[in-house]
N, CA and C of each residue as an Amber inpcrd file, in Angstrom:
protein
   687
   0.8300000  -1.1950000   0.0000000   0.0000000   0.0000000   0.0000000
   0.8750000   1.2600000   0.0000000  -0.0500000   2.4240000  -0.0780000
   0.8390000   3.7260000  -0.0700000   1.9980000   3.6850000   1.3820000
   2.0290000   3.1170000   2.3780000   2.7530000   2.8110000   3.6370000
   4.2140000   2.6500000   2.8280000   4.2850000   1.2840000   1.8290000
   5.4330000   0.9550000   1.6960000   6.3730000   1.3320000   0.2780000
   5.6530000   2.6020000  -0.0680000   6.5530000   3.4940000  -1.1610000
   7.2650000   4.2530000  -0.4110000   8.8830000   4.0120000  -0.7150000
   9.7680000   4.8400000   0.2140000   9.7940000   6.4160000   0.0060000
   9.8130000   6.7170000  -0.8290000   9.7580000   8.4270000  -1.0690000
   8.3040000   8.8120000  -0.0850000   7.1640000   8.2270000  -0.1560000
   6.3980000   8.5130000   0.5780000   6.3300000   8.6170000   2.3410000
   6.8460000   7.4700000   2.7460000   7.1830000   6.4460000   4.1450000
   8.5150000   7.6530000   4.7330000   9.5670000   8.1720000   4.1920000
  10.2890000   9.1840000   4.3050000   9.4680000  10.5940000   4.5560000
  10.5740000  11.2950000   5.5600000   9.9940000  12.1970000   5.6890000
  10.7060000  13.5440000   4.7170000   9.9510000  13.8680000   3.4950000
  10.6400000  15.0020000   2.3410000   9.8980000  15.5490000   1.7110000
   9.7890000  16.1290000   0.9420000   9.1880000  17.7050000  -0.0520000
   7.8080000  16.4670000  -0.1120000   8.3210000  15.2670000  -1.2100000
   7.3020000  15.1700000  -1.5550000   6.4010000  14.4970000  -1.1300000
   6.6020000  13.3330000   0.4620000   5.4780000  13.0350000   1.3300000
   5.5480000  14.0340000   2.1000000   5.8570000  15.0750000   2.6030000
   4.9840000  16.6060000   3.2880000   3.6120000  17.0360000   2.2130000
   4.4600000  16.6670000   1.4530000   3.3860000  17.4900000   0.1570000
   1.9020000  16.7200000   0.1540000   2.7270000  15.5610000  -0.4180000
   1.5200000  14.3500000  -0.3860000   0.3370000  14.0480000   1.3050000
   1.1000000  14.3090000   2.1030000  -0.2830000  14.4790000   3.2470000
  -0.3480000  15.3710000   3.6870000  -0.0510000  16.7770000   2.8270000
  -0.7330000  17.9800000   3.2120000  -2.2140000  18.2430000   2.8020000
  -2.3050000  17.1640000   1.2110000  -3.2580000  17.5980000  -0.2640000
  -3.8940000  16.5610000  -0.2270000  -3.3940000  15.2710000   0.3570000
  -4.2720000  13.6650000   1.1890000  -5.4190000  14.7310000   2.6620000
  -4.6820000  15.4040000   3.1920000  -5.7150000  15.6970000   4.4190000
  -6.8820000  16.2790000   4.0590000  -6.1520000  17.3720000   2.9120000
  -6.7070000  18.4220000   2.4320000  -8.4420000  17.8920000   1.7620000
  -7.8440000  16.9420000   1.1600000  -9.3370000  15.5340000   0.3460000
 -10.1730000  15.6510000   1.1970000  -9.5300000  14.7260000   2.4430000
 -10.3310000  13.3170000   3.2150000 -11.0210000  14.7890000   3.9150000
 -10.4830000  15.0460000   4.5710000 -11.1330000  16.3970000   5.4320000
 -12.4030000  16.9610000   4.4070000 -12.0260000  17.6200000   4.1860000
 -13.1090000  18.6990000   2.8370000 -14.2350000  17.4840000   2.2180000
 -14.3250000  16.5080000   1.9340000 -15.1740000  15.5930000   1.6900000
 -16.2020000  15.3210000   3.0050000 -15.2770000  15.1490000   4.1580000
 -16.1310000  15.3070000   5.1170000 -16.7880000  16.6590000   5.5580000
 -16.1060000  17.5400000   5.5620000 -16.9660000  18.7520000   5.2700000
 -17.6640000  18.8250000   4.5970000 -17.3410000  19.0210000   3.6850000
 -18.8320000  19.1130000   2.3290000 -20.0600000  18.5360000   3.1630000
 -20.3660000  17.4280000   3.6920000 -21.1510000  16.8810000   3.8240000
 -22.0510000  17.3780000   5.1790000 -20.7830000  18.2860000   5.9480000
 -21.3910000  19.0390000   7.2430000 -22.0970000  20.5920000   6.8730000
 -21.5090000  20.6520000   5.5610000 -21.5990000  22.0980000   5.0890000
 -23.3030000  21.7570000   4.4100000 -23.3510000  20.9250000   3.7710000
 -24.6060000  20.5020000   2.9590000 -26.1670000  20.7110000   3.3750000
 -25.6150000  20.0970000   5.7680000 -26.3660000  20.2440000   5.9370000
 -26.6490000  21.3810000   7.2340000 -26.0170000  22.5430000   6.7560000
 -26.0900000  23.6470000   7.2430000 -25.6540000  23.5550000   8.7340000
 -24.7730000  22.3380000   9.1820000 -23.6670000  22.5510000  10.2580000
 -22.5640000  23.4110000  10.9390000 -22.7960000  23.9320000  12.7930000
 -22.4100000  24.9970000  12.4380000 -20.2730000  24.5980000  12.1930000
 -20.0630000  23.4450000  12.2550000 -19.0210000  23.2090000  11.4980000
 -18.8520000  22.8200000  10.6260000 -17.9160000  23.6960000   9.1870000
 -18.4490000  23.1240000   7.6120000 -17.2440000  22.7880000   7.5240000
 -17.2850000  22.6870000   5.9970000 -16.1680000  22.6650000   4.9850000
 -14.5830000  23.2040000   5.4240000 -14.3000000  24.5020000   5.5530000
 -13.2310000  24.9870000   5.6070000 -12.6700000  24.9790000   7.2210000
 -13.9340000  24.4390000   8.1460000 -13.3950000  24.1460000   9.5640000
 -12.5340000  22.5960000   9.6070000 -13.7770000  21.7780000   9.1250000
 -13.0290000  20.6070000   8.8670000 -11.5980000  19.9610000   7.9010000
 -11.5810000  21.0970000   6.9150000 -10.0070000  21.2800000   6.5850000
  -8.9850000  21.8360000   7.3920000  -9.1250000  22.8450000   8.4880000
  -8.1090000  23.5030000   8.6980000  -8.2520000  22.4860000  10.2190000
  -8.8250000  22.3360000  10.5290000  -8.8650000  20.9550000  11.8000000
  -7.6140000  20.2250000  11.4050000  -8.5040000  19.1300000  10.4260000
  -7.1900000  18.1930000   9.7450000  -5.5720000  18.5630000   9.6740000
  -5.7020000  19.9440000   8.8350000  -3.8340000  20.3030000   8.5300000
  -3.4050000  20.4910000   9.6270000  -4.4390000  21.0330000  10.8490000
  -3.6750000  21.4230000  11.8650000  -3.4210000  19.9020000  12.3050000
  -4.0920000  18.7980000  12.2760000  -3.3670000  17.4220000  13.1130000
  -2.4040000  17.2420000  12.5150000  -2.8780000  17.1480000  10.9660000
  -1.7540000  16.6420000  10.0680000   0.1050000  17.3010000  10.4370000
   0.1990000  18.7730000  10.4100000   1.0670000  19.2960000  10.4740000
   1.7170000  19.2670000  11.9250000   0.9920000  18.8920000  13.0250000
   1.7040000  18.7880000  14.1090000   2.4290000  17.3700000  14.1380000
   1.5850000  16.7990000  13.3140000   2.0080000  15.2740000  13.7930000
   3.5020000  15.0260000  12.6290000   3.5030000  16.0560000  11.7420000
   4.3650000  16.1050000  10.8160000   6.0880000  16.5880000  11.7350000
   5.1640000  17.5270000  12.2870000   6.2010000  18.3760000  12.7680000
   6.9590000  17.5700000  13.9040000   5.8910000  16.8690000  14.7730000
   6.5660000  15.8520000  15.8880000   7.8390000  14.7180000  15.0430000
   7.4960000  14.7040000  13.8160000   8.0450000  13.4980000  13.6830000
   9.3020000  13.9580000  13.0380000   9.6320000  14.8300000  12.2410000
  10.6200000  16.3060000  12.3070000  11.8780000  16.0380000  13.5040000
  10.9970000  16.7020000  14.7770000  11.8090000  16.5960000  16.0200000
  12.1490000  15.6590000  16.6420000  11.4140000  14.5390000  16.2790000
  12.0860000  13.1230000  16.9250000  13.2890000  12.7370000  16.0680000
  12.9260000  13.4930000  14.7280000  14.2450000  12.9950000  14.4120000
  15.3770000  13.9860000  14.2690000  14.8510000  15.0360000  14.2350000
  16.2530000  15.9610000  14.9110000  16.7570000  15.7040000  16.3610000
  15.8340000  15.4950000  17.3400000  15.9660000  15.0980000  18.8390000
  15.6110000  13.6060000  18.8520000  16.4680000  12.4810000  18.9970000
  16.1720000  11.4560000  18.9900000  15.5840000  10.9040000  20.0100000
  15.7310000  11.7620000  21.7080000  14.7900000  11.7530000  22.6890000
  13.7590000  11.8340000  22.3880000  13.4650000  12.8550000  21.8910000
  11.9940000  13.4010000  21.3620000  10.9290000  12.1240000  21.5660000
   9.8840000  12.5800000  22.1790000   8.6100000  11.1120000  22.2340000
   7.6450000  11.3340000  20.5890000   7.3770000  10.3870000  19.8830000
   6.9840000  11.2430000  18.6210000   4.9600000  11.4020000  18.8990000
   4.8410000  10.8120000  19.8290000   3.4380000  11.1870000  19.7190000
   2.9280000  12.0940000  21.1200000   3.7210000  12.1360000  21.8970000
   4.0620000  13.3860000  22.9290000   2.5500000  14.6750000  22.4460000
   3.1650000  15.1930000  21.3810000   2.2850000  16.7890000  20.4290000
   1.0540000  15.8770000  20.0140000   0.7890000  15.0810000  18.9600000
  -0.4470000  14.7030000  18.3850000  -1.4570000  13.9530000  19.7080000
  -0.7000000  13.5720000  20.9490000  -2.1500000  13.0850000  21.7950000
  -2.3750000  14.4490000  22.4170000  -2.1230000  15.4120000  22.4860000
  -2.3520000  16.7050000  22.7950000  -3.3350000  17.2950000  22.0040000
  -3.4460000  16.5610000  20.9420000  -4.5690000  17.2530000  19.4960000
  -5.8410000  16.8040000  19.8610000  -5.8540000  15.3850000  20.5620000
  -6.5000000  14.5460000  20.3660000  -7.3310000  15.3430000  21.3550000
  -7.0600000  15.1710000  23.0170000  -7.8570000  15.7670000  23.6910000
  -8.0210000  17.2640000  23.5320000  -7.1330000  18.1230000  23.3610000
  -6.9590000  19.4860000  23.2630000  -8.6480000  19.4600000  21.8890000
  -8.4340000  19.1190000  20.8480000  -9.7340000  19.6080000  20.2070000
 -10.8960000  18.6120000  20.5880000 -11.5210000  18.5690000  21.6950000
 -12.8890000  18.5530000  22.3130000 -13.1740000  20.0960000  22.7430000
 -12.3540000  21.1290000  23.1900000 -12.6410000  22.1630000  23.3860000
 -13.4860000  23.0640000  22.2410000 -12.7620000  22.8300000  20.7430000
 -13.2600000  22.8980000  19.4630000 -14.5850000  22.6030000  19.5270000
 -14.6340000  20.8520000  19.5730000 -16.1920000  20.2950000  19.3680000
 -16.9800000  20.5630000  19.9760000 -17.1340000  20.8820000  21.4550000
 -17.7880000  21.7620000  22.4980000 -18.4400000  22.7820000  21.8600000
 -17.9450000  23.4920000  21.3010000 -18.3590000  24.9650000  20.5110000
 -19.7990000  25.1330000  20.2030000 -19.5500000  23.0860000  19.0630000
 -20.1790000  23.1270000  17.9390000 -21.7090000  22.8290000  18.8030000
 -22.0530000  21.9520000  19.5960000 -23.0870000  21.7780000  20.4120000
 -23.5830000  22.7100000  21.6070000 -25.0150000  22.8570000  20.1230000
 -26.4920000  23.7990000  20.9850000 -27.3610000  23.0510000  21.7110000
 -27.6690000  23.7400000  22.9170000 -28.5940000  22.9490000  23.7160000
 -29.8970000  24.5030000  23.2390000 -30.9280000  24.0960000  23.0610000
 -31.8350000  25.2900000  22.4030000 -32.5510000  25.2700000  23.6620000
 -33.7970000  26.5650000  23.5830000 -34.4440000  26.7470000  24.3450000
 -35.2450000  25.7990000  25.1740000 -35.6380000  24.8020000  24.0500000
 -36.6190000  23.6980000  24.5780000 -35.7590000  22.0690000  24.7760000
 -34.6410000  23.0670000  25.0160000 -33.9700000  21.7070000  25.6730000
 -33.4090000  20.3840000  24.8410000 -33.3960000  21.1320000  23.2620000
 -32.9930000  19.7700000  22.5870000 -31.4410000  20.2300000  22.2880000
 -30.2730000  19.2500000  22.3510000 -29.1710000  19.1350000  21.8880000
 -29.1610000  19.2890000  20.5840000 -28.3260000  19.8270000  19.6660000
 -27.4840000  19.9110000  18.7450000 -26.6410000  19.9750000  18.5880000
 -25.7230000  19.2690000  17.5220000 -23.9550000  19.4460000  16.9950000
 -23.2140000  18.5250000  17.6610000 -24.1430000  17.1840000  17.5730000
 -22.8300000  16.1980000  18.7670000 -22.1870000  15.2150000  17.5770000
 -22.8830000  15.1890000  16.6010000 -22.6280000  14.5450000  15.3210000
 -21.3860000  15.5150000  14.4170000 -21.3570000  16.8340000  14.6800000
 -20.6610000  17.7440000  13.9450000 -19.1760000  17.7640000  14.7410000
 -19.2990000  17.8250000  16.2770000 -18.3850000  17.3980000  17.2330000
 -17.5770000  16.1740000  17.4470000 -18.4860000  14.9780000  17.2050000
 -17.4290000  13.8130000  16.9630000 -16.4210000  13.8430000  15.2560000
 -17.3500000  14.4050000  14.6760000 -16.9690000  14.7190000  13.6480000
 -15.6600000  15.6830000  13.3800000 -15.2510000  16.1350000  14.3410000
 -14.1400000  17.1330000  14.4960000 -13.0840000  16.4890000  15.4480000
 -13.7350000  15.7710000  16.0860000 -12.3670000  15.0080000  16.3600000
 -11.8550000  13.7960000  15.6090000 -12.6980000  12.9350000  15.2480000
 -12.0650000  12.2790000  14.1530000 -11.6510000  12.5980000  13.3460000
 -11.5630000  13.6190000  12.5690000 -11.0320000  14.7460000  11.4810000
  -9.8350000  14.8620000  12.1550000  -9.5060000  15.4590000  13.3250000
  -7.9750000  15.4000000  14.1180000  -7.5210000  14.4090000  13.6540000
  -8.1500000  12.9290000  14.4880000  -7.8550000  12.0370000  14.5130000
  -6.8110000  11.3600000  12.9750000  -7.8470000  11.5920000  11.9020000
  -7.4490000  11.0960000  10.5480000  -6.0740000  12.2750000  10.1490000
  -6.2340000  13.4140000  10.6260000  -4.5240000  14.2020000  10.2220000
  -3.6150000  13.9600000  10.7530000  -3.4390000  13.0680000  12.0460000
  -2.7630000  12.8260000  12.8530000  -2.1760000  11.5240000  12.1110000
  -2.8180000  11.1460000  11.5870000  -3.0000000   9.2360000  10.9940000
  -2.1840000   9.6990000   9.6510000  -2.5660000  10.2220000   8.8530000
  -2.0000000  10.8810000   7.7630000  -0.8570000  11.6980000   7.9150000
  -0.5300000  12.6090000   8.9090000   0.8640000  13.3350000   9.4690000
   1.8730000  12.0020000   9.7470000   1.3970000  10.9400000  10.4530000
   2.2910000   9.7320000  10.9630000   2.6150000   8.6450000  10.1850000
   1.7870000   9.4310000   8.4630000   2.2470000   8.2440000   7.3780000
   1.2590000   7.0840000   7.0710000   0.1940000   7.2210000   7.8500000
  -0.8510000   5.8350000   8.0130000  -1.7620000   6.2060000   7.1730000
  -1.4360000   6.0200000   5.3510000  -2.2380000   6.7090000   4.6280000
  -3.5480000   5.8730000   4.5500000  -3.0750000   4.6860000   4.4030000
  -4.2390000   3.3280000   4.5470000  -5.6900000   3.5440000   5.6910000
  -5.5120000   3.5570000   6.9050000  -5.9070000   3.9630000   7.6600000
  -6.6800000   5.2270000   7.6580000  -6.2000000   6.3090000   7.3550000
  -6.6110000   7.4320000   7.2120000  -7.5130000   7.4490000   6.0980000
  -7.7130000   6.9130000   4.7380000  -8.2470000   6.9800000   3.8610000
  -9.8580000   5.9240000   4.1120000  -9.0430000   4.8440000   4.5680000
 -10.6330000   4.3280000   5.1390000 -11.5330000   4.0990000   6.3030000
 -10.5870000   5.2130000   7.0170000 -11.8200000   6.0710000   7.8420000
 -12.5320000   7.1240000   7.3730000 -11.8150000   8.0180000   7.1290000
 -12.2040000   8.6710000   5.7950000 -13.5010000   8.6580000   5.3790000
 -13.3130000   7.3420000   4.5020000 -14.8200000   6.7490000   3.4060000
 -15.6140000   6.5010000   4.9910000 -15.1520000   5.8970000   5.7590000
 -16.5950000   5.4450000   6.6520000 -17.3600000   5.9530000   7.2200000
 -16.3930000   7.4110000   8.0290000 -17.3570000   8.8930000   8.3870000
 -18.0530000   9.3240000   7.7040000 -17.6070000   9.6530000   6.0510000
 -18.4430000  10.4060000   5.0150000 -19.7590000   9.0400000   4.6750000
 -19.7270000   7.7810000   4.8950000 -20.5460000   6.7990000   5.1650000
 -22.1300000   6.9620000   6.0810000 -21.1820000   7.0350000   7.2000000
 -21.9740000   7.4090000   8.3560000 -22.7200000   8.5780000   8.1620000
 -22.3630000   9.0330000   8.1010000 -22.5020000  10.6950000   8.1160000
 -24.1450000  11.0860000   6.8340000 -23.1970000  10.3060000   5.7340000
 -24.1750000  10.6610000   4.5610000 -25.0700000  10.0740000   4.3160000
 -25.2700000   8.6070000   4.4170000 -26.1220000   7.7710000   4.0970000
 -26.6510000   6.5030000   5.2730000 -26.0570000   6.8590000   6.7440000
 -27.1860000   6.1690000   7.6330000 -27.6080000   7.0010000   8.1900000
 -28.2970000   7.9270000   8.1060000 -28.8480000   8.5570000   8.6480000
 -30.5650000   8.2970000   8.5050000 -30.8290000   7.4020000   7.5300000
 -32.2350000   6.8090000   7.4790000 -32.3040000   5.5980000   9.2790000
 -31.2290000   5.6570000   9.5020000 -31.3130000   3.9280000  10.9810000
 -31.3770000   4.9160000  12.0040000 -30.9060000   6.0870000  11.6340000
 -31.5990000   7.2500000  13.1360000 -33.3570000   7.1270000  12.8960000
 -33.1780000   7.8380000  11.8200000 -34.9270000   7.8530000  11.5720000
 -35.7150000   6.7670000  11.7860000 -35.2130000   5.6240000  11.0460000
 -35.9530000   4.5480000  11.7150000 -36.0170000   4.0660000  13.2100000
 -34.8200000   3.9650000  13.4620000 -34.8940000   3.7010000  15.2770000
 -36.0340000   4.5600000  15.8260000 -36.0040000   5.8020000  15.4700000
 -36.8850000   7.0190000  15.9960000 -37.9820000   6.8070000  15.9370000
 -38.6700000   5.9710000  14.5780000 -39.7650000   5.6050000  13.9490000
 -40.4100000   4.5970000  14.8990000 -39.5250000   3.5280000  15.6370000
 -40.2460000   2.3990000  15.8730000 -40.0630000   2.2980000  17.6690000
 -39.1020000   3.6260000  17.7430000 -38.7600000   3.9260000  19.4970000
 -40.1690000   4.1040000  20.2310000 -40.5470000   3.3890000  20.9700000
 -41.8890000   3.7190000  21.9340000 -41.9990000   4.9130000  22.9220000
 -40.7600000   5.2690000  22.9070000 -40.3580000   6.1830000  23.9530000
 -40.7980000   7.6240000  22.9190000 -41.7220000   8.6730000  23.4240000
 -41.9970000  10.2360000  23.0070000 -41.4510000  11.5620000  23.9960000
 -40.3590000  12.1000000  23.1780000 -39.3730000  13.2240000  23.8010000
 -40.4490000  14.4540000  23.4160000 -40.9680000  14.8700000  24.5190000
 -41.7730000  15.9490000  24.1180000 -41.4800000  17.3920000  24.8060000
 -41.5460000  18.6590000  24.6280000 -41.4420000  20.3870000  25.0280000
 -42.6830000  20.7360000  25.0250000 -42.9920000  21.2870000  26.0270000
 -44.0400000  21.7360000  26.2550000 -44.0660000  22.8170000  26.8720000
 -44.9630000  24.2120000  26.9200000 -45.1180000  25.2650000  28.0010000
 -46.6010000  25.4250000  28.3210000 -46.5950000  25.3830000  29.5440000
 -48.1160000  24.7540000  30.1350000 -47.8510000  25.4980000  31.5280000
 -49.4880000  25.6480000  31.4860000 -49.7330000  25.8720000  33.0700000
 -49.2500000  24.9920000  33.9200000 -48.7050000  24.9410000  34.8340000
 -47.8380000  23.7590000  35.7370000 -49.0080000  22.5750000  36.5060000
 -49.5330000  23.2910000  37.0320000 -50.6830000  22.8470000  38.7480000
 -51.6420000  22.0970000  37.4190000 -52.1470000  23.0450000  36.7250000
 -53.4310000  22.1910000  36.0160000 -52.7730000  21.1840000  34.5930000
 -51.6470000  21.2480000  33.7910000 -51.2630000  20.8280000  32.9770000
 -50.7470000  18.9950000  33.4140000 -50.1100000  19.1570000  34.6720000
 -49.3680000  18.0950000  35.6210000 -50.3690000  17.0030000  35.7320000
 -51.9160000  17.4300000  36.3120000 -52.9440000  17.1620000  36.5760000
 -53.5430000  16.2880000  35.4770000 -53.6240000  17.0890000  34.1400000
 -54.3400000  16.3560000  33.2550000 -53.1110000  15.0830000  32.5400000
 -51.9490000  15.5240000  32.1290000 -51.3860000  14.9690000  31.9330000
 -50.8140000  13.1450000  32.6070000 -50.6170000  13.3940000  33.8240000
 -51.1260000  12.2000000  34.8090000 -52.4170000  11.4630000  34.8270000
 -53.7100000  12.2010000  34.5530000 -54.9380000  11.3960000  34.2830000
 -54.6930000  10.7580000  33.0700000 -53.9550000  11.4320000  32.2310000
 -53.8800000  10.8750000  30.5590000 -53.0040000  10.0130000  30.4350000
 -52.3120000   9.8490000  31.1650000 -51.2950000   8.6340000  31.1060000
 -51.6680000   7.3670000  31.3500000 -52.5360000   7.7810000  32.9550000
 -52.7980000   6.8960000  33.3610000 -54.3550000   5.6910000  32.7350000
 -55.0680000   6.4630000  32.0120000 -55.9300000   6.1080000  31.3340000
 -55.5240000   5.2870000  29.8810000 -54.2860000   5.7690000  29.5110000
 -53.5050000   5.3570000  28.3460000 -52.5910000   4.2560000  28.8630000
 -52.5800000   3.8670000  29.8100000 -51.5110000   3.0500000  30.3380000
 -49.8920000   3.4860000  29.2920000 -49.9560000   4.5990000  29.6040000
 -48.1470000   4.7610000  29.0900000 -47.7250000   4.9980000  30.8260000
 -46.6490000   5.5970000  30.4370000 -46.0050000   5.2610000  31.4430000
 -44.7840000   6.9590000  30.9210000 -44.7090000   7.6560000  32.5980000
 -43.9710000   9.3780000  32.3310000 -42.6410000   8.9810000  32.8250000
 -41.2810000   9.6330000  32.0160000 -40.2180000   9.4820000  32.9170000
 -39.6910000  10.9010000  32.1940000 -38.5610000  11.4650000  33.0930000
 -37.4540000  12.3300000  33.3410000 -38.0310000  13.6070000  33.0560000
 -39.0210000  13.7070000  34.1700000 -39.7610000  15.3380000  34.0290000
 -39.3400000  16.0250000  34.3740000 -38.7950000  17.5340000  33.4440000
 -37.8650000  18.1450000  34.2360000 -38.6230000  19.5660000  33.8570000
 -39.0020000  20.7310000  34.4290000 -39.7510000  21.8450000  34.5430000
 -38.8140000  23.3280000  35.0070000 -38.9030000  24.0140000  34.1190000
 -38.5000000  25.6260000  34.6350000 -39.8180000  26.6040000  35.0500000
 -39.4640000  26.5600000  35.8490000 -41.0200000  27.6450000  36.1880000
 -40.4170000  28.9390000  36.1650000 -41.7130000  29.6740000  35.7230000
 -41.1890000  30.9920000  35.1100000 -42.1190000  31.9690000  35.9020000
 -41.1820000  33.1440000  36.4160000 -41.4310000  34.4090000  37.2930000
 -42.2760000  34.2460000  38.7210000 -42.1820000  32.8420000  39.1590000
 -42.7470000  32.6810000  40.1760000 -44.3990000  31.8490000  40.8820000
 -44.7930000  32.0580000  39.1500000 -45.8130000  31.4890000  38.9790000
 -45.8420000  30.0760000  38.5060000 -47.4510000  29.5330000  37.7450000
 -47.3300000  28.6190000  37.5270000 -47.3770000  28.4950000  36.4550000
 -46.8770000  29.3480000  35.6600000 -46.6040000  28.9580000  34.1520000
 -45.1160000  28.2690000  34.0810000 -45.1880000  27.3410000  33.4650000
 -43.5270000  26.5730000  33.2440000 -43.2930000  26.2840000  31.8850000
 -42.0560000  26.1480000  31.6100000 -41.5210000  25.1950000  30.3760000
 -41.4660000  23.6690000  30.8380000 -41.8160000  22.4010000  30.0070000
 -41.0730000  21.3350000  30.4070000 -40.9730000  20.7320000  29.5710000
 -39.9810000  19.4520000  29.9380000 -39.4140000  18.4330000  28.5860000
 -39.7380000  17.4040000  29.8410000 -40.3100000  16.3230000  29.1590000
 -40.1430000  14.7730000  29.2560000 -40.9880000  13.4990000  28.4150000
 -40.6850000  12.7020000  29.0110000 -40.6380000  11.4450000  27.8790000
 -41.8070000  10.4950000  28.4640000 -42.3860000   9.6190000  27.2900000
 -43.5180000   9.1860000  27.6020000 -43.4610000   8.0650000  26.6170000
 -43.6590000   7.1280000  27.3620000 -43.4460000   5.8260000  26.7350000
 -45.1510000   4.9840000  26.4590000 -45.2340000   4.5110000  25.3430000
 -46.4340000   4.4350000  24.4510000 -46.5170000   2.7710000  24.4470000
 -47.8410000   2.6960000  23.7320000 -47.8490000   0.8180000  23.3510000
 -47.6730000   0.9050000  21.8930000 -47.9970000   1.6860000  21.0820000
 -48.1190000   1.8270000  19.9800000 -46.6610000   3.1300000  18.9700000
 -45.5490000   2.6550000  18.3450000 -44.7670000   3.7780000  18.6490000
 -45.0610000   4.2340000  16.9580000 -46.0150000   3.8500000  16.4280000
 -46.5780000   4.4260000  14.9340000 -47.7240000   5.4480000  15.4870000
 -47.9510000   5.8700000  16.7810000 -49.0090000   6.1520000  17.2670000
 -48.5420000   7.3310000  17.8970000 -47.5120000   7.4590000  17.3220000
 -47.0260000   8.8730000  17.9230000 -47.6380000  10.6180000  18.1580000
 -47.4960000  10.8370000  16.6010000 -48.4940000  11.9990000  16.2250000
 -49.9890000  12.0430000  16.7750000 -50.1300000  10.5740000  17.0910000
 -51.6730000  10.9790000  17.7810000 -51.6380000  11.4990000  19.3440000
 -50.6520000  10.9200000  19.8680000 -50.1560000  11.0640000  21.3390000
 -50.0530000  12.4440000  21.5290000 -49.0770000  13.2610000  20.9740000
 -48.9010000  14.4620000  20.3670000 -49.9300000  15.3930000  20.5290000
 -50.6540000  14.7520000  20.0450000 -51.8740000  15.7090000  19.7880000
 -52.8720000  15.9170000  20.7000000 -52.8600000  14.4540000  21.3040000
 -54.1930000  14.4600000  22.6940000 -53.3070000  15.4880000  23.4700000
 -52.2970000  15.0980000  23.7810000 -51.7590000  15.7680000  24.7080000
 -51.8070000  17.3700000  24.8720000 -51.6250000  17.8410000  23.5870000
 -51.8230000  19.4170000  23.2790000 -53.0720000  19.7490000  23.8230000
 -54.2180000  19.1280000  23.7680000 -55.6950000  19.0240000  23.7720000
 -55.9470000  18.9450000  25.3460000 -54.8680000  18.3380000  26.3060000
 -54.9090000  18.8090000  27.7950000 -55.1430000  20.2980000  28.3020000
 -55.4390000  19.7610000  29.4000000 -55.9470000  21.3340000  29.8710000
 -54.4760000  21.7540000  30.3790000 -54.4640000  23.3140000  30.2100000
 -52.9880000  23.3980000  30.8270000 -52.3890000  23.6180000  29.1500000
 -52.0940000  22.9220000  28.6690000 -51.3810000  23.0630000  27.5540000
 -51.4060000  24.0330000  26.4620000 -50.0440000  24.8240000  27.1000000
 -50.3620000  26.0020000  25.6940000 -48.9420000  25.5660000  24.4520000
 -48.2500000  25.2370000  24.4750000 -47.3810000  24.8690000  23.3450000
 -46.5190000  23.4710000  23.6100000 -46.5580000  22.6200000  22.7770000
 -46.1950000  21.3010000  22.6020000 -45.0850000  21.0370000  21.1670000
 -44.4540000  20.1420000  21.6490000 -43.1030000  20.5260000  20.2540000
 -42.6810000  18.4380000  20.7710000 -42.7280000  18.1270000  19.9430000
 -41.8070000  17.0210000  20.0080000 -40.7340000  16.6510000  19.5470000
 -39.5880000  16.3920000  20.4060000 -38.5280000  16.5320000  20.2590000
 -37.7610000  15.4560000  19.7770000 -36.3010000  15.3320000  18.9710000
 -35.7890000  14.2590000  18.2570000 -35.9250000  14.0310000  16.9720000
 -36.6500000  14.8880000  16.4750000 -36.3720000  15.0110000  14.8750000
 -35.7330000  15.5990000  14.2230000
């Protein structure tokens, strides 16, 4: 494989070159695909991520061999944890309590990950992770939807009167035989108006949108949002 071409496997003009314009690919392909879908990390983040692994891990390997002490992966496990601070960025928790950007975030560290792989010569490696993120990424994203589709469990937002919303909602459960977990409520200015998010587990999980809907139809209930899509 590309590993055991010596001009490459050496460290010179033209393998610097070659996994500067290798990162430059694998990266930006995976971007594209964050950029596509209006992620707030795109294209030109997920390139300059990469060169930056790529080039440290270039550079470590530089100094190990100018400094034969030198540890050569010493700098690149520094990349590794050091950019979660990065991916952090990328994940919104919104008003109604739903997460975003944890997909755009792992996505930025494996992007490290693969320049680091590519800086250390592991073109093999790097290339078919590569294909498997832009995999993941692009085309299973129908086995979220489906899992979601056939999950019994309903992630719902709601802003409701608290005292009377609590009330009906508990009669409705209990008449439905579902079953309430991880109720969590902000009450707002003292009163009993609140925000809340929690989950409600069903017999029927094609039966969703109807659930949805009774529920809005509680007393108490002024806005309903279901969450996970």
């Amino acid at each position: 494989m590309l590993e055991n071409i010596k001009q490459l496997s050496d460290l010179n003009l033209l393998s610097i070159s070659f996994r500067i314009l290798l990162a430059m690919i694998t990266s930006g392909l995976i971007g594209m695909e964050r950029e596509r879908k209006q992620r707030p990390a795109g294209f030109r983040t997920y390139v300059v991520v990469c060169l930056g692994a790529t080039l440290t891990c270039i550079t470590n390997l530089y100094m190990s061999k100018l400094y034969p002490g030198v540890d050569p992966s010493r700098i690149p496990a520094q990349v590794v944890s050091g950019i979660g601070f990065l991916g952090a960025g990328t994940i919104i928790v919104t008003k109604n309590s739903r997460i975003k950007g944890l997909t755009t975030a792992a996505g930025l560290w494996c992007c490290a990950t693969i320049g680091i792989a590519i800086g250390s010569g592991f073109y093999t490696g790097a290339i078919i992770c590569s294909i498997a993120v832009i995999i993941i990424m692009r085309f299973l994203t129908f086995v979220d939807k489906s899992y979601f589709k056939y999950n019994k469990y309903v992630y719902i937002y709601v802003e409701c009167d608290h005292k009377i919303f609590m009330r009906s909602l508990i009669d409705y459960a209990n008449k439905k035989n579902y079953s309430l977990y991880d109720i969590d409520h902000i009450q707002q200015n003292g009163d009993s108006f609140c925000s809340m998010v929690f989950s409600l587990k069903v017999t029927d999980p094609l039966n969703k949108s109807t659930v949805v809907e009774e529920i809005r139809q509680l007393d108490g209930c002024l806005i309903i949002e279901e969450l996970g899509h």
